[in-house]
VEXTILUM-137380 format. One record per residue (C-alpha): residue number from 1; x, y, z. Coordinates in pm, whole numbers. Each point is the difference from the previous one (the first is absolute). Example, Ala and Ser with C-alpha at 12.3 -4.5 7.8 and 13.67 -1.06 7.14 Angstrom:
2
NODE  pos  X  Y  Z
NODE  1  1230  -450  780
NODE  2  137  344  -66
END
This chain:
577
NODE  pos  X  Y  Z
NODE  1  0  0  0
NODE  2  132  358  -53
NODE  3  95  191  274
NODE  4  6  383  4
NODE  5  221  216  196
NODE  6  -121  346  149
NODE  7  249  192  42
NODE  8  141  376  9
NODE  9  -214  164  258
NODE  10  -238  -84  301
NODE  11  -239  -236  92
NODE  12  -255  106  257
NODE  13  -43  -344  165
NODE  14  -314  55  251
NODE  15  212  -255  198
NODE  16  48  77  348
NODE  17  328  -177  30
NODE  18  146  142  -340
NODE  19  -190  299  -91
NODE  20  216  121  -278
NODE  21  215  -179  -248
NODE  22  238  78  -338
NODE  23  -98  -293  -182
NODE  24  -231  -317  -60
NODE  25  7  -319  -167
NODE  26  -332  -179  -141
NODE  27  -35  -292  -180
NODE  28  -377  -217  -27
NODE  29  -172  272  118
NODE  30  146  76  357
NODE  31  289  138  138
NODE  32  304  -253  54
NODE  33  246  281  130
NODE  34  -15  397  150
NODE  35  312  194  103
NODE  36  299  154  -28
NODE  37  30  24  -414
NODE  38  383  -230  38
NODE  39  -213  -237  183
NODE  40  -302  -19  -244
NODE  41  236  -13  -273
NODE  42  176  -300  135
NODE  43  -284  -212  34
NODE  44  -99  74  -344
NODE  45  62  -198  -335
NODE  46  173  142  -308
NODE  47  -302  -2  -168
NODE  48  -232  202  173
NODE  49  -179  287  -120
NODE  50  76  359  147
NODE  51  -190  210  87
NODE  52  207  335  86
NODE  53  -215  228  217
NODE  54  237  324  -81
NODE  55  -48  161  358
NODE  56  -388  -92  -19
NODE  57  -233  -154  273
NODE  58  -137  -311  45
NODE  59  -291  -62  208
NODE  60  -256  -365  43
NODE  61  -257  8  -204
NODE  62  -302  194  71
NODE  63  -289  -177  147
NODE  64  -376  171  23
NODE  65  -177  -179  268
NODE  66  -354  155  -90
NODE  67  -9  88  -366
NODE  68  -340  -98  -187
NODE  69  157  -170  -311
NODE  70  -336  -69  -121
NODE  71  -139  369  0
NODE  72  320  99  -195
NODE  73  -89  -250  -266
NODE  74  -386  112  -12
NODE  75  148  354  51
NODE  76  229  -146  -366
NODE  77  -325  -109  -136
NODE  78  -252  276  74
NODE  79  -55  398  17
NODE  80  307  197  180
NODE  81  -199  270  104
NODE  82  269  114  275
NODE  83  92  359  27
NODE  84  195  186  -164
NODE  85  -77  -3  -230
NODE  86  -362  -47  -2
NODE  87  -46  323  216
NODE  88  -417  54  -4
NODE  89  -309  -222  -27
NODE  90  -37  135  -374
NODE  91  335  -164  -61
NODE  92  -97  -332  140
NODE  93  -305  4  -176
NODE  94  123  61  -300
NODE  95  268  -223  0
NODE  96  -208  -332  182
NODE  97  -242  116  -299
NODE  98  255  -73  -251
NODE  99  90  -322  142
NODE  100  -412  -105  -12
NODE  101  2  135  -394
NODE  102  199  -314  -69
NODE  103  -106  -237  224
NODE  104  -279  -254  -115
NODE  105  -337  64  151
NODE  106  -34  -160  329
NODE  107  359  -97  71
NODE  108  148  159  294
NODE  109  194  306  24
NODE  110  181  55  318
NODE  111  218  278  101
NODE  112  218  67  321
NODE  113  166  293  147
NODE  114  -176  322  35
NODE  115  7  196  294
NODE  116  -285  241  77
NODE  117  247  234  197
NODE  118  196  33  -329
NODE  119  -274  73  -197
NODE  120  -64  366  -76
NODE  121  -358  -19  73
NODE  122  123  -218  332
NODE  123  -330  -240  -50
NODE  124  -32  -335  -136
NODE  125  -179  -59  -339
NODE  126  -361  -49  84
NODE  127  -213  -295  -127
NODE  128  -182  206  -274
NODE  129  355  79  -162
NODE  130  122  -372  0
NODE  131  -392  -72  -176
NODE  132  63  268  -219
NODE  133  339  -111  -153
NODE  134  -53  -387  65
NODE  135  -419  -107  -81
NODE  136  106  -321  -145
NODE  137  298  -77  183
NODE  138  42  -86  348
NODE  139  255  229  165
NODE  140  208  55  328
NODE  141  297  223  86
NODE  142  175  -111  357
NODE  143  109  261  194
NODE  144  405  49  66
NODE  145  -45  -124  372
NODE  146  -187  -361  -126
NODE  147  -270  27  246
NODE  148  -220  171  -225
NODE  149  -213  33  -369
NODE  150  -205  175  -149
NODE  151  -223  -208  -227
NODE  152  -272  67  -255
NODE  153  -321  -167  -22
NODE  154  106  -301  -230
NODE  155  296  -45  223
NODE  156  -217  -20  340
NODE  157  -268  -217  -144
NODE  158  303  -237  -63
NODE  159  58  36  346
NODE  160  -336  -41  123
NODE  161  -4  324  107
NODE  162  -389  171  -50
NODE  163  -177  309  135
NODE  164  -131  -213  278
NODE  165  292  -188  103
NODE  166  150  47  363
NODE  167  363  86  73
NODE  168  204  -340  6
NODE  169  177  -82  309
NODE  170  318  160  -1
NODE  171  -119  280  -262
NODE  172  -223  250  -106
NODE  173  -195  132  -279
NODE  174  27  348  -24
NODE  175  -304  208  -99
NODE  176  -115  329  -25
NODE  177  -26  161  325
NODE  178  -368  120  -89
NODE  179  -176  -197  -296
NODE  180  165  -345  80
NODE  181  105  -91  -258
NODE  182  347  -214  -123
NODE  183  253  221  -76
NODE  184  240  -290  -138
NODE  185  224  54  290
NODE  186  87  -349  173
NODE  187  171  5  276
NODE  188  253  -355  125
NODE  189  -240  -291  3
NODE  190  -276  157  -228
NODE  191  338  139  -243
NODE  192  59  -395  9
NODE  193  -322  -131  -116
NODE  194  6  177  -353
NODE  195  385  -25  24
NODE  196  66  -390  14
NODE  197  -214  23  -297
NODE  198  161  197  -208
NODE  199  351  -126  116
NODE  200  -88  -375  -97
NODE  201  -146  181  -337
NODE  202  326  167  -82
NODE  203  245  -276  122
NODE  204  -185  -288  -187
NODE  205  -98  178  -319
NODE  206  370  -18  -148
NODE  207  264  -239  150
NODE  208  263  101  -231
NODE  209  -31  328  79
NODE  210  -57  -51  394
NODE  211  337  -181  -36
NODE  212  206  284  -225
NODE  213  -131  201  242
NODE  214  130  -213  319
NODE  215  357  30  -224
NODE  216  -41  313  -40
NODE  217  -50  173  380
NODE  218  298  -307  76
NODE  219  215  174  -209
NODE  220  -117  380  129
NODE  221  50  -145  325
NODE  222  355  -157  -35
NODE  223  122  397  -134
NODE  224  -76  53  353
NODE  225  222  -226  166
NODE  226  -301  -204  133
NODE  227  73  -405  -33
NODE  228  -253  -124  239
NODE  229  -386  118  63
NODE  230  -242  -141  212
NODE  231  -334  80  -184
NODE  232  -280  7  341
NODE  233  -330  -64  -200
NODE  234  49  -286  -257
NODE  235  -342  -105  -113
NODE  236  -43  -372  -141
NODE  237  -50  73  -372
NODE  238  341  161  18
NODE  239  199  -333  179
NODE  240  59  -198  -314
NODE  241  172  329  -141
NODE  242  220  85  268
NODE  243  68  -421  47
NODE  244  118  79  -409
NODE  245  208  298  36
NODE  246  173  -126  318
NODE  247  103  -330  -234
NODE  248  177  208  -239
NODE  249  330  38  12
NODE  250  21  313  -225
NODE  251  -270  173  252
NODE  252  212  236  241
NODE  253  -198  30  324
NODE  254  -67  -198  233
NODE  255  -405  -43  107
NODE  256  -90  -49  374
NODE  257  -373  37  23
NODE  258  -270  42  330
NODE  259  -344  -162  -136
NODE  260  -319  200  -3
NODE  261  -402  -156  -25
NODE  262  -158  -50  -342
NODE  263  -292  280  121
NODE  264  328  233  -9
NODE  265  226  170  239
NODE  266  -179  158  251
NODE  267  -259  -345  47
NODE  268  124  -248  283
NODE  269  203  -236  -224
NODE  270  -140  -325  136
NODE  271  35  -187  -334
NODE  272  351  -11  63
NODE  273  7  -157  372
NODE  274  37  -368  -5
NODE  275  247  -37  -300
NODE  276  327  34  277
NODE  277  356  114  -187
NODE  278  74  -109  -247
NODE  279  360  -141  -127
NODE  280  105  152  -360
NODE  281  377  -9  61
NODE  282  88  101  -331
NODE  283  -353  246  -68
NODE  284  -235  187  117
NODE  285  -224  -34  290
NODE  286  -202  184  248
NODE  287  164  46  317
NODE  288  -277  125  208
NODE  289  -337  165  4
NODE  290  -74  397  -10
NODE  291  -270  144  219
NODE  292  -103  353  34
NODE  293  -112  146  358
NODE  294  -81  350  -155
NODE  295  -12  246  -276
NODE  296  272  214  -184
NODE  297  -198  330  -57
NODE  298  -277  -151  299
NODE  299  253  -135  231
NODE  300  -66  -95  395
NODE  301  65  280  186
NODE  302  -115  47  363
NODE  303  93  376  123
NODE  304  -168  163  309
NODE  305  -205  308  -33
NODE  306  288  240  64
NODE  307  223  -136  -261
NODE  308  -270  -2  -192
NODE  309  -78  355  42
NODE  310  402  72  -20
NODE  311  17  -165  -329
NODE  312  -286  204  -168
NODE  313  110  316  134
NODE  314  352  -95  -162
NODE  315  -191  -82  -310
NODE  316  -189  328  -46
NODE  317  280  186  69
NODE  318  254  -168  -276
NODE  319  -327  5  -228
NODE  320  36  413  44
NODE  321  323  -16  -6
NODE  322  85  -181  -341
NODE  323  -330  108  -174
NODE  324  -116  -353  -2
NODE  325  -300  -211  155
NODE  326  281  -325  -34
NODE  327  37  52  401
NODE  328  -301  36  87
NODE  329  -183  -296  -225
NODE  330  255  -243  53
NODE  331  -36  12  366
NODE  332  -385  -24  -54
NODE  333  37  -310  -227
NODE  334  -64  -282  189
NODE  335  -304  -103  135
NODE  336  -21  115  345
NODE  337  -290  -88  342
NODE  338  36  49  327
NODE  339  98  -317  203
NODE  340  -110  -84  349
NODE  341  327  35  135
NODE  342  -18  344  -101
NODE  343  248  26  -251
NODE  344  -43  78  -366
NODE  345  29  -315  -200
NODE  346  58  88  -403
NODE  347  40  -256  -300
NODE  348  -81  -364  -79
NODE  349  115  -316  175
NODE  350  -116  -320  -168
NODE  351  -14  -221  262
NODE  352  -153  -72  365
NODE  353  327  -105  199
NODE  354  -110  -330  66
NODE  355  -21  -64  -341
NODE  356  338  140  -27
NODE  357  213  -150  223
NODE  358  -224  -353  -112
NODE  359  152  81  -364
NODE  360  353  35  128
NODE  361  -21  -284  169
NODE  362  -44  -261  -281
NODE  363  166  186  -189
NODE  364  312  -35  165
NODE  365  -113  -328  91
NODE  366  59  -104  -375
NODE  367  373  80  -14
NODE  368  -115  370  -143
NODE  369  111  339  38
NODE  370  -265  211  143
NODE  371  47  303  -160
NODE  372  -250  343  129
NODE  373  -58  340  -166
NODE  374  -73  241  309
NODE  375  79  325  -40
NODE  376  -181  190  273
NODE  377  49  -13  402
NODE  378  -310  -197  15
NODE  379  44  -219  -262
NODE  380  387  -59  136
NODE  381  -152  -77  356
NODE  382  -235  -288  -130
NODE  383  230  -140  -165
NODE  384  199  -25  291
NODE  385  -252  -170  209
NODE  386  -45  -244  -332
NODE  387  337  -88  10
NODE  388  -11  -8  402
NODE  389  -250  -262  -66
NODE  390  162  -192  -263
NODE  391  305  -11  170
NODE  392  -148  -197  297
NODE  393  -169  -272  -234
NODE  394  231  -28  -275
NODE  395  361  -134  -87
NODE  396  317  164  172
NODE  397  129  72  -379
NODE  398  -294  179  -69
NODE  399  63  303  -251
NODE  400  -166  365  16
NODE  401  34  264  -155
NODE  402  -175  324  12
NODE  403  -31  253  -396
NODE  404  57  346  28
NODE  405  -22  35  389
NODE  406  -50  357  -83
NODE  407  -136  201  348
NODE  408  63  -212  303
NODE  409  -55  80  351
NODE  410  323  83  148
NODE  411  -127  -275  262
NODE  412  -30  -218  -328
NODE  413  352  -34  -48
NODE  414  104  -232  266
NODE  415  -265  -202  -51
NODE  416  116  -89  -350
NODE  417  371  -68  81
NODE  418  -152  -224  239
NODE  419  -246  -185  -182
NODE  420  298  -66  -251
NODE  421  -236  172  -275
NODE  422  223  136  -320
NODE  423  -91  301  -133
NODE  424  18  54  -395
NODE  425  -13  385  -54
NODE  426  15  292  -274
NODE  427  279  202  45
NODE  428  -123  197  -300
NODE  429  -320  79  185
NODE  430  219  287  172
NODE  431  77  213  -368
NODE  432  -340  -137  -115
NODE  433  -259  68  304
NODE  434  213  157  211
NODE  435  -120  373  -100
NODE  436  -387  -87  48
NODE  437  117  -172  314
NODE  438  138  331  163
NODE  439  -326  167  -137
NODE  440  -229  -173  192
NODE  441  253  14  345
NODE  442  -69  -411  -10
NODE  443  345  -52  96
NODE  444  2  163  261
NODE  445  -288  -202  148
NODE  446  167  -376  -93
NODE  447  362  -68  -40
NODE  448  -37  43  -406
NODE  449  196  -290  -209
NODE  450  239  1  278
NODE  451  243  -211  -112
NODE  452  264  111  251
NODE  453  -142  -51  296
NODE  454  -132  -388  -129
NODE  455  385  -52  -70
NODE  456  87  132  355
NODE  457  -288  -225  147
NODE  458  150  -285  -162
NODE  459  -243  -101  -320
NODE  460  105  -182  -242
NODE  461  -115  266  -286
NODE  462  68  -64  -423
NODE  463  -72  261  -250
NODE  464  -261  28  -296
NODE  465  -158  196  -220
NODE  466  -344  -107  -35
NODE  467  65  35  -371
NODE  468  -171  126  -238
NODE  469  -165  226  306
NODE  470  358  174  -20
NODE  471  341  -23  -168
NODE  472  162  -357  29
NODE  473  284  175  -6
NODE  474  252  -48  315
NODE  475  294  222  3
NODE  476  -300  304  42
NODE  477  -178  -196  226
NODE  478  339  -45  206
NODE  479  46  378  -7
NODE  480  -323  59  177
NODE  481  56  -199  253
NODE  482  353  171  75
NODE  483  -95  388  -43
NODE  484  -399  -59  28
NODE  485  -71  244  -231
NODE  486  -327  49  -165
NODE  487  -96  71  -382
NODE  488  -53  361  151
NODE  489  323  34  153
NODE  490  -142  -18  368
NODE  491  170  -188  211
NODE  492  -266  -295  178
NODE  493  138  -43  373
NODE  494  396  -7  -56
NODE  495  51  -247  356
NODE  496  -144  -277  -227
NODE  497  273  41  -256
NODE  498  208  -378  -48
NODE  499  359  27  -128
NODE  500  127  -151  -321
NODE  501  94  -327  99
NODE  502  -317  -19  154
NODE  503  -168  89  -288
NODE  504  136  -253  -173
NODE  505  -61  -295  171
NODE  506  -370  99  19
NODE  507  42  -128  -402
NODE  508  235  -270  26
NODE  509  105  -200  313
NODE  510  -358  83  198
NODE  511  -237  -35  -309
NODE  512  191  -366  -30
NODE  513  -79  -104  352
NODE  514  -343  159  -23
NODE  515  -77  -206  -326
NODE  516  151  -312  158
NODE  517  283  -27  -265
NODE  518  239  -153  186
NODE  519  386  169  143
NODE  520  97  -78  -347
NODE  521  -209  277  -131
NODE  522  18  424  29
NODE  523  411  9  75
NODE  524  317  -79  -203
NODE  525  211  -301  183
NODE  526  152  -286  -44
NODE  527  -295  -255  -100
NODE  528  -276  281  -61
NODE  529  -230  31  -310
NODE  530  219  210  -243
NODE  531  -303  296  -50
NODE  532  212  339  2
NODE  533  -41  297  -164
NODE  534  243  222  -182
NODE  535  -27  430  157
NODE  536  201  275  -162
NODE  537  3  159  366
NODE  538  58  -90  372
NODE  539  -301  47  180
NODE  540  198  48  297
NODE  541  236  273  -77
NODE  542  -269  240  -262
NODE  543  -158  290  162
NODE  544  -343  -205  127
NODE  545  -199  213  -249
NODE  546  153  -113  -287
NODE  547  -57  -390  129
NODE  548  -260  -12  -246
NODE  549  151  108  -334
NODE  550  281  -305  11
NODE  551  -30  -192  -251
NODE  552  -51  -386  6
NODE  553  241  -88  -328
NODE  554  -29  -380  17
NODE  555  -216  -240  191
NODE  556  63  -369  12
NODE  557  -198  -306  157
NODE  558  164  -289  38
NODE  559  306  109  -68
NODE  560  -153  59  -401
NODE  561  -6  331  -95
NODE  562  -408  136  -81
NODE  563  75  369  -31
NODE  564  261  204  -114
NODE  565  -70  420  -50
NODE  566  22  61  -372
NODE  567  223  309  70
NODE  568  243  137  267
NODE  569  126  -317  137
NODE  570  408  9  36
NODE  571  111  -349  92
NODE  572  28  -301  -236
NODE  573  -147  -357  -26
NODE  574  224  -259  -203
NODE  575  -170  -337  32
NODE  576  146  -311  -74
NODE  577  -281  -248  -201
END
């Protein structure tokens, strides 16, 4: 087998013991030698191929621990209606109604993306415009967030959604305030009914092009340094694809996946217990089960009166003071009733926690990862007690993890080093939410994606993207998490900031223990999977704000290279065949 030498500059190890090295050896995918270059060199044949790193960086690969592989290849597939550039609701229209022009009558059109808070007219498109450009076609555009649609009338009868229907549980049917009727807005588990419809639609309609697609966000993804993903919501129809693409040898990432139920993301995902983990060696297979305890734009929030009051004032003040309502509807968003504790309790949960913890249970029973979306205090707390629960009954092995862990309790914290529950989070969320965050003065109310003081509490924590909600990409996501900057230019709460290293392992050495990989995974040593990725830059020496603008130049997996930047890169590859 051929060997290649990497050589000429550093390797970033995220090995305690060795964290920095000169050189490497691979050979059969995995890393036979690390060291001094005279050493490496020695224990290297005459053949191998060189790979001279000309003062460059080398870092293990990249791995995404919640990155919704699926939505990028319906995102591939369907209507990008992100913005920019689509900057108004005439703009969508217009372009969704091109899309419909040459689509056959009937078939599905589905787009993904839009933001109402980037929208000039800061609205969503109403059910009479979706009728207007779509009569014959049913139609659905899912929000940037994933936890909501907006539908028209084809697209909710699909659903099952009528006039008379009653808010699922876990969702709700938005109507007009006064004449009651649908607007098109869904929101999570009513978003899902007309949603799994049109997804199944779209993914089944074309299998060549659901699978140039797969190859295609692979390849987008690999540019990016990223080798692993663990996709959290794999439905069934989409198994035998990923079981395909983790067979070839020419594909260049590798799939974990968390299993969601066939009546879609946000239903309990019983259709799944009872299988137990399965052994694919050599492909792909769901390594757990994903639940959700809340919302993302309705999360579980429990605040008392005061910091209820606090937060509004906060909001009505930044609405003044940036000549925006953002503040001020945000923080009015969710769903929100006075609880008998008397505290305000705002959002969705979608589950009693009996029910919860009961779920937890078998799952882990089964050899599973239990895997939770909670985002708010509340939502956090019961799935605490769940795990409390589950931990009593269940096997001492048992595996939790906890998505986004966005506004704990600072009482929370503890609890989840405790509970050994790992915590996949969004470093990006900072740049991306961190301005509407400071708006609406939540973070000063809950200890806001406070990734420092998990680390200091002693969680296990990996990073993620929750792709294609945000960028993929790492080296920016990195860069918030060291300066905690927003897209504004705010800083959101500085004492939370993580240092490089840190930062790093978040996307290599934790994400590998979080996705069960295995010590040979997320570092560079002697017997590790040879993923590594080829930076122009040090992320360790460049001013932190420029952490993001390094550029990944090479990326390989399995010691095979998948990426290399089609300008700009300085070293040289000379392979042996």
């Amino acid at each position: 087998m051929t060997q290649l030498l990497v050589h000429g500059g550093t390797v970033l190890t995220q090995d305690p013991v060795r964290p920095a090295a000169a050189a490497m050896l691979v050979e059969s995918g995995a890393v036979v030698a690390i060291g001094g270059e005279d050493e490496v060199r020695a224990a290297a044949r005459s053949d191998a191929a060189s790979l001279d790193l000309d003062g460059r960086v080398v870092c293990p690969g990249f791995i995404d621990a919640h990155n919704h592989f699926v939505f990028s290849i319906l995102a591939e597939l369907g209507v990008d209606c992100r913005t920019p550039p689509v900057s108004s609701v005439r703009e969508l229209l217009e372009k969704l109604a091109e899309v419909v022009a040459r689509t056959p009558d009937g078939d599905w059109v589905r787009g993904w993306g839009y933001s109402e808070f980037e929208l000039a007219e800061g609205r969503h498109p109403t059910l009479a415009e979706l009728d207007r450009i779509a009569p014959s076609n049913p139609l659905v555009i899912e929000h940037t967030s994933g936890h909501m649609s907006v539908a028209n009338s084809i697209a909710l009868a699909a659903g099952g959604i009528t006039q008379s229907s009653s808010d699922p549980a876990g969702g709700m049917i938005v109507r007009h305030p006064i004449t009651r009727r649908l607007t098109g807005l869904l929101h999570e588990q009513a978003s899902e009914l007309v949603d799994v419809v049109a997804r199944n639609a779209v993914l089944t309609a074309d299998p060549d092009a659901c699978l140039h697609a797969a190859h295609t966000v692979a390849a987008r993804f690999a540019a990016l340094g990223l080798t692993t993903i663990c996709d959290p919501c794999v439905p069934a129809e989409v198994q035998p694809l990923y079981q395909a693409l983790s067979a070839d040898p020419e594909f260049g990432l590798r799939l974990v996946g968390l299993g969601m139920g066939e009546a879609g993301k946000f239903s309990p995902p019983v259709d799944l217990l009872g299988r137990g983990a399965e052994d694919r060696p050599d492909g792909f297979a769901l390594s757990g089960i994903k639940f959700f305890a809340d919302g993302g734009e309705q999360c579980g929030v429990c605040m008392s009166l005061g910091g209820a009051l606090r937060g509004a004032l906060r909001s009505a003040a930044n609405a003044i003071r940036y000549r925006s309502l953002m503040a001020a509807r945000l923080f009015a968003a969710p769903r929100t009733r006075l609880g008998a504790d008397g505290n305000l309790h705002a959002g969705i949960r979608f589950y009693p926690d009996d029910q919860l913890a009961t779920l937890l249970q078998r799952t882990v029973g089964e050899g599973l990862t239990a895997a939770v979306h909670a985002m708010g205090n509340e939502a956090i707390d019961q799935v605490l007690g769940a795990v409390e629960q589950a931990r009593r009954h269940g096997p001492d092995d048992a595996r939790f993890r906890m998505e986004h862990v966005m506004m704990p309790a600072e009482g929370s914290l503890s609890r989840i080093a405790d509970l050994g529950v790992a915590g996949v989070v969004q470093p990006i969320f900072v740049h991306d939410y961190g301005f509407p965050l400071l708006l609406t003065g939540m973070n000063r109310e809950f200890r806001t994606l406070a990734f420092r003081d998990l680390i200091d509490q002693g969680v296990l924590l990996a990073g993620s993207s929750d792709a294609p909600v945000s960028d993929p990409a790492v080296l920016p996501a990195v860069e918030a998490a060291v300066t905690r900057r927003t897209a504004h230019g705010e800083v959101l709460d500085a004492d939370q900031a993580l240092t490089v290293e840190e930062a790093l392992a978040l996307y290599t050495r934790n994400a590998a223990a979080v996705l069960g990989l295995g010590p040979d995974h997320g570092s560079l040593r002697t017997g590790s999977v040879a993923d590594f990725v080829v930076l122009d830059a040090d992320p360790r020496t460049v001013e932190p704000s420029a952490i993001g603008r390094i550029q990944v130049e090479e990326t390989y997996r399995e010691g095979r290279r998948v990426h290399v930047r089609s300008a700009g890169a300085t070293g040289t590859l000379r392979v042996s065949d």
